[in-house]
Steps between C-alpha positions, in 0.01 A plus 500: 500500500415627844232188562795284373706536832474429878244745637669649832874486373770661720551913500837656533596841653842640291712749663780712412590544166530322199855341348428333162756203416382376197201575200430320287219319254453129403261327183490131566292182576693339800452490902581724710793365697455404870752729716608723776617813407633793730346769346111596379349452182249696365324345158242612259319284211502614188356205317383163605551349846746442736450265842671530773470344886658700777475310839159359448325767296444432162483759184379451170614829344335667162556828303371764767671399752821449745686289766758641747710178652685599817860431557597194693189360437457167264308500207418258210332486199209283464460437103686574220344777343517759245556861580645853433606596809681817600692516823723695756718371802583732733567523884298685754432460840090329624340277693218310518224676643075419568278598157429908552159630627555852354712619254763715554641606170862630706578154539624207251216180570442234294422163437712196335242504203284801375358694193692797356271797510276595193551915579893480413693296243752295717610331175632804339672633800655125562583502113689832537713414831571226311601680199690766732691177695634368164611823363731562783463884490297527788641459821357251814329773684311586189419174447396428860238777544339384182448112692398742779225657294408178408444349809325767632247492260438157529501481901213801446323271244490198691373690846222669352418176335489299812354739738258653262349155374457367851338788575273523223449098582369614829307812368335194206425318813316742682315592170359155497391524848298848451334325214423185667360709818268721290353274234179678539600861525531665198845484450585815193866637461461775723476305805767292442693861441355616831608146671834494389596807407638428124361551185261232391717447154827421783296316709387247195845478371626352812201241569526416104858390571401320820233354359478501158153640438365878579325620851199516268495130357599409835199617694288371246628161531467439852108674479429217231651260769314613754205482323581175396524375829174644614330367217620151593354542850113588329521872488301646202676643243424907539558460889815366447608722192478811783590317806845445306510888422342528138308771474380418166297194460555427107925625557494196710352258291777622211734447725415168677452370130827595400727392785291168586410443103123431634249687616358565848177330390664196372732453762209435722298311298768227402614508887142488683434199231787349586424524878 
C-alpha cells in the first residue's frame, strides 16, 4: 500500500505517443530481477505484493495499485514475494520532471508508485488489452490508444490525489487554528460555513482524515484541556468551565468526566491534597 513506499518518489512527464512491445501477465513467488531495460514498464497488482527499488525509492506494491519503471533506469527487487501481476512494456518519450502543483488533465504525470483510481476499473481495461494483444486481431494502434487511455486516467488520478490532499492538509491545518483561536466563541456549523466557505459535512470530512476525530470532538477536547489547565493553576470550577467556552455548566462536567475519567471536583481535591 501507498504508506508502504517512499513518500516523495520521483514524477514523470510522458510525451508523444504510446508503442506497446510486449503484454503480458505473471503468477509466481520469486524476485523481481534487478535490470536495465530500454523501454517503460507499466504494472498493476492483482493479488499479493510485489517490491521493487528503482534508484533509491523503495515500493512495496498491493492489489490497488501500480509501478511505472523508466527505461534505462536500474531496478531490483527487494524480497521474494508472491504476486499476480499484470504488465505492459512499451516505449514513449518523458522525462523527469518536479512533483505538479496543479493538475492539468492534457498532460501524462505520474509518479514511479501510485494507486489505480476507485471511479474506473483499470483491471478490466488492462485484462482486455491484454486479451486483445494475445488474440492478434487487433492491430498496434488499437492497442496503443487503449495504454493511452490508461495512462491518462491514472496521471488524472494521481494529480488530483496529490494536489487535492495537500490542499485539504493545509485547509485541516487552518481548521485547527480557527478552533484553537476561538475556544470561547461559540463555535456552531454555520460559522465555520461562513469562515471557510464549505459545507460543514465537507469541512469535517477533511479534518476527520487529518485528524482522526470530528471538528466537534475536537473543540471539546481542547475546552476540557483548557480547563484542565486552569484548574491546575486554582481557578474554581464554574469560572473555568466558561472561561474555556462552555456555556453549560453541567455539559462540562459530562464532558470533563468522560475525557479525563474524573471529575472536576476530584481532580482538585486529590491535587490540592497532594500539594
Amino acid at each position: 500500500m501507498m504508506n508502504k513506499v517512499d513518500n516523495e518518489v520521483p514524477w514523470f512527464r510522458l510525451k508523444s505517443d504510446a508503442e506497446i512491445e510486449m503484454i503480458g501477465r505473471i503468477s509466481a513467488h520469486n524476485k523481481h530481477p534487478n535490470r536495465i531495460l530500454p523501454c517503460w514498464v507499466l504494472g498493476i497488482v492483482h493479488a499479493g505484493e510485489r517490491t521493487v527499488k528503482v534508484g533509491k525509492h523503495k515500493g512495496r506494491l498491493t492489489i490497488g495499485e501500480y509501478f511505472l519503471l523508466p527505461p534505462n533506469t536500474f531496478h531490483s527487487g527487494i524480497e521474494e514475494d508472491l504476486h499476480d501481476v499484470s504488465f505492459i512494456h512499451f516505449q514513449m518519450r518523458g522525462e523527469a520532471m518536479e512533483i505538479p502543483q496543479q493538475i492539468d488533465s492534457s498532460m501524462i504525470s505520474l509518479p514511479i508508485y501510485g494507486k489505480l483510481p476507485k471511479d474506473s476499473d483499470i483491471y478490466k481495461t488492462f485484462q482486455y488489452v491484454h486479451d486483445q494483444y494475445r488474440s492478434e486481431l487487433v492491430g498496434n494502434h488499437f492497442l496503443n490508444i487503449q495504454l493511452q487511455a490508461i495512462l491518462y486516467q491514472l496521471s488524472f488520478y494521481m494529480q488530483k490525489r496529490r494536489i487535492l490532499n495537500k490542499r485539504n492538509n493545509k485547509l485541516g491545518d487552518d481548521l485547527f487554528q480557527f478552533v484553537l483561536s476561538n475556544l470561547t466563541e461559540e463555535l456552531t456549523a454555520e460559522v465555520f460555513e461562513r469562515r471557510f466557505g464549505l459545507s460543514y459535512r465537507q469541512l469535517n470530512i477533511i479534518f476527520k482524515r487529518q485528524f482522526n476525530t470530528t471538528i466537534k470532538q475536537k473543540v471539546i477536547e481542547l475546552r476540557v484541556d483548557q480547563a484542565f489547565n486552569m484548574l491546575m493553576l486554582g481557578e474554581s470550577i464554574a469560572v473555568a468551565a466558561e472561561k474555556s467556552g462552555f456555556k453549560d455548566y453541567f455539559y462540562f462536567l459530562k464532558c470533563f468526566k468522560k475525557i479525563k475519567s474524573f471529575t472536576p471536583k476530584d481532580m482538585k481535591k486529590n491535587f490540592f491534597r497532594q500539594q
